[in-house]
C-alpha positions in Angstrom: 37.2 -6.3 -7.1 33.6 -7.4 -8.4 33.2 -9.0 -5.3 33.6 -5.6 -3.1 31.6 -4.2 -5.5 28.5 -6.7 -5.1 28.6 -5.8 -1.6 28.7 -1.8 -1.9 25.9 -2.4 -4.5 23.9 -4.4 -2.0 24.2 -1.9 0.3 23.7 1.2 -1.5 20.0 -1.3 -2.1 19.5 -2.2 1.2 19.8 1.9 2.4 18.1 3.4 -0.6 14.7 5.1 0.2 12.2 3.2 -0.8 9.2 5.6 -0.3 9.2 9.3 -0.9 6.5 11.6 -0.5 7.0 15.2 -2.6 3.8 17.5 -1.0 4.9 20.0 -3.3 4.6 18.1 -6.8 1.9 15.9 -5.6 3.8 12.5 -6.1 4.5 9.2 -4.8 7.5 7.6 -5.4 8.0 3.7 -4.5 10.6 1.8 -5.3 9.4 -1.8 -6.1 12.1 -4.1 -5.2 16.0 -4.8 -5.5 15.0 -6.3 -9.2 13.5 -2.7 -10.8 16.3 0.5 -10.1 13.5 3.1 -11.3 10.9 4.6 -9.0 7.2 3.9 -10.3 6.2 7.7 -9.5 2.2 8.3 -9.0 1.4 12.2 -9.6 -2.1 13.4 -8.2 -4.3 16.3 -9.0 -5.2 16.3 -5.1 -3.0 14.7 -2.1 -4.8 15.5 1.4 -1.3 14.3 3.2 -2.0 13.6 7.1 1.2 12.4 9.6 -0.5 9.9 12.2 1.9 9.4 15.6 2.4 7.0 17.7 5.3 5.8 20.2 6.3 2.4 18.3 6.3 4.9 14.8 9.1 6.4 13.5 7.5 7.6 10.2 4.0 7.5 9.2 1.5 9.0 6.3 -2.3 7.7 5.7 -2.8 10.4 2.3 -6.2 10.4 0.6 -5.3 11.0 -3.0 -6.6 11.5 -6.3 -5.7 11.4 -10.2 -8.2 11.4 -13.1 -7.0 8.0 -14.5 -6.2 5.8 -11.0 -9.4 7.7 -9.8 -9.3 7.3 -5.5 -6.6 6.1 -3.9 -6.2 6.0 0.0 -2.8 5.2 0.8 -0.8 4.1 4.1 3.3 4.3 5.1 4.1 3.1 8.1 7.5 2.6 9.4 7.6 1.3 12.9 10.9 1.5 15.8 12.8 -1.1 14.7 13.0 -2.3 18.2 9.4 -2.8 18.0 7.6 -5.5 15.5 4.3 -6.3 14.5 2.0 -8.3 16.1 0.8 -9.8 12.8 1.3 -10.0 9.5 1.4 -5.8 8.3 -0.9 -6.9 5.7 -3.5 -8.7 8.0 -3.3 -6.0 10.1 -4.8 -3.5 7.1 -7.3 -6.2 6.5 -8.6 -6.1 9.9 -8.4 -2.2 9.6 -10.8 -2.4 6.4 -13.2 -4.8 7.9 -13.6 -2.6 10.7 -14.2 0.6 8.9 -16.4 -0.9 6.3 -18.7 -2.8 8.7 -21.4 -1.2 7.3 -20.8 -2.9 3.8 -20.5 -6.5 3.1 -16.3 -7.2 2.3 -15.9 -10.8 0.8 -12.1 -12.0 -0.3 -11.6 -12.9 -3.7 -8.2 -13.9 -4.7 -4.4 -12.4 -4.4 -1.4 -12.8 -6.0 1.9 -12.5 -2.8 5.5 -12.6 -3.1 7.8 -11.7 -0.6 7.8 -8.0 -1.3 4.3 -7.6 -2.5 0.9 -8.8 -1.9 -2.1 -8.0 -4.4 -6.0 -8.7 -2.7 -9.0 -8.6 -4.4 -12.3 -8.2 -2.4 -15.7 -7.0 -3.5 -17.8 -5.1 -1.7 -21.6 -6.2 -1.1 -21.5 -8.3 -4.0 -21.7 -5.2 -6.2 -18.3 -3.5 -7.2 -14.5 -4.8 -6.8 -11.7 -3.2 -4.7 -8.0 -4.3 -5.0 -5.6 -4.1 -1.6 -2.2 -3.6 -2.3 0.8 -3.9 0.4 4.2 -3.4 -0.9 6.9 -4.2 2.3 9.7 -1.6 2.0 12.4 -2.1 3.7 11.3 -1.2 6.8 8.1 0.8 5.4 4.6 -0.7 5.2 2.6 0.8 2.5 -0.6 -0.1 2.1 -2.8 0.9 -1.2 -6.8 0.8 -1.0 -7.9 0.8 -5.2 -11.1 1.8 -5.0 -11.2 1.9 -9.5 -8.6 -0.7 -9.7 -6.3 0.4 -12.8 -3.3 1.0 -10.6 -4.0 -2.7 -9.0 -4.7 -4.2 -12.7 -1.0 -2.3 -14.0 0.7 -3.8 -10.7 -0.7 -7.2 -12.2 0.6 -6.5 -15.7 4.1 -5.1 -13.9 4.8 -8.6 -11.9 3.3 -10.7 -15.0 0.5 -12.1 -13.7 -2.8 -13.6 -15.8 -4.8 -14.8 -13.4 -8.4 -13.6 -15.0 -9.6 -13.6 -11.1 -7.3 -10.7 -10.2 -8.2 -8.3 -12.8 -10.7 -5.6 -11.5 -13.6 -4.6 -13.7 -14.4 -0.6 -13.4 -18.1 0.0 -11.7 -19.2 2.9 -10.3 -19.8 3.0 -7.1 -20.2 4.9 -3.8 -16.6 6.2 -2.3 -14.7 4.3 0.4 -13.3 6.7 2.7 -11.5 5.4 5.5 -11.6 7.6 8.8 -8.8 6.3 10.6 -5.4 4.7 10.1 -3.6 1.7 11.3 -1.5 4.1 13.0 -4.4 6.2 14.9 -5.8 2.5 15.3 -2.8 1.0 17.2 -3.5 2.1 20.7 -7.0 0.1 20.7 -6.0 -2.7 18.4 -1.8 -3.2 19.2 -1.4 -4.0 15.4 2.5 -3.0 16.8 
């Protein structure tokens, strides 16, 4: 019987959402991998919640969001037709997204911290303040997290046990990042997918 069971339990895993956006209670919920069964749930004072389309998309959010401790967020979910791939890494991709729509600002890479489900990018902008780049590979969800204060990247780093002194983001103010268009509105000029 245990045996039966591993494989229902697998696949109860393998189907389980691993994303959900609730509009109505202004949360995230992401579920970080087969080894935590608990949603880490973000909750927002303000979620502006947009739904980019595309033909290769089957489900996709970019949401501008904001909570008085993780301070700006902009955040990305992009599930593609799982006929279609990527034409890169998912996570090169959002870094060639950034570069583009921070040309005006000088982006230098730091250090990151990757596993198979996760990667963790630090990056500071014009040699003044530091941003952290998270992608988390759901399933088959991209999301994408731009940390523009860099607690939520900092607790990620505490979450996965990781000390690397490089990684940690120091809090400076700065001018806001916004990003004007997503990988998904991007995909017809740049075939990310």
């Amino acid at each position: 019987m245990g045996f039966f069971n591993n494989i229902i339990e697998k696949f109860k895993n393998a189907s389980r959402e691993r994303f959900i956006v609730n509009k109505k209670e202004n949360t995230i919920q992401i579920l970080l991998d087969t080894n935590h069964e608990q949603y880490f749930t973000l909750t927002f004072e303000n979620m502006n919640v947009n739904r980019p389309t595309d033909t290769n998309v089957v489900n996709a959010y970019s949401i501008n969001a904001t909570n008085a401790e993780l301070d700006d967020l902009y955040l990305e979910a992009i599930e593609i037709d799982n006929i279609k791939s990527w034409n890169m890494s998912a996570g090169s991709a959002f870094d060639r997204l950034l570069k583009k729509e921070l040309t005006s600002h000088k982006l230098e890479y730091i250090s990151s911290f990757e596993n198979n489900f996760c990667s963790l990018k630090k990056y500071t902008i014009d040699n003044t303040f530091d941003i952290g780049v998270i992608w988390f590979s759901l399933n088959s969800t991209e999301l994408f997290i731009l940390d523009q204060k860099g607690k939520l990247f900092n607790d990620l780093l505490a979450i996965y046990d990781i000390k690397d002194e490089k990684l940690l983001i120091k809090e400076k103010e700065h001018e806001k990042i916004i990003i004007k268009k997503s990988l998904t509105e991007d995909n017809i000029m740049e075939n990310y997918f």
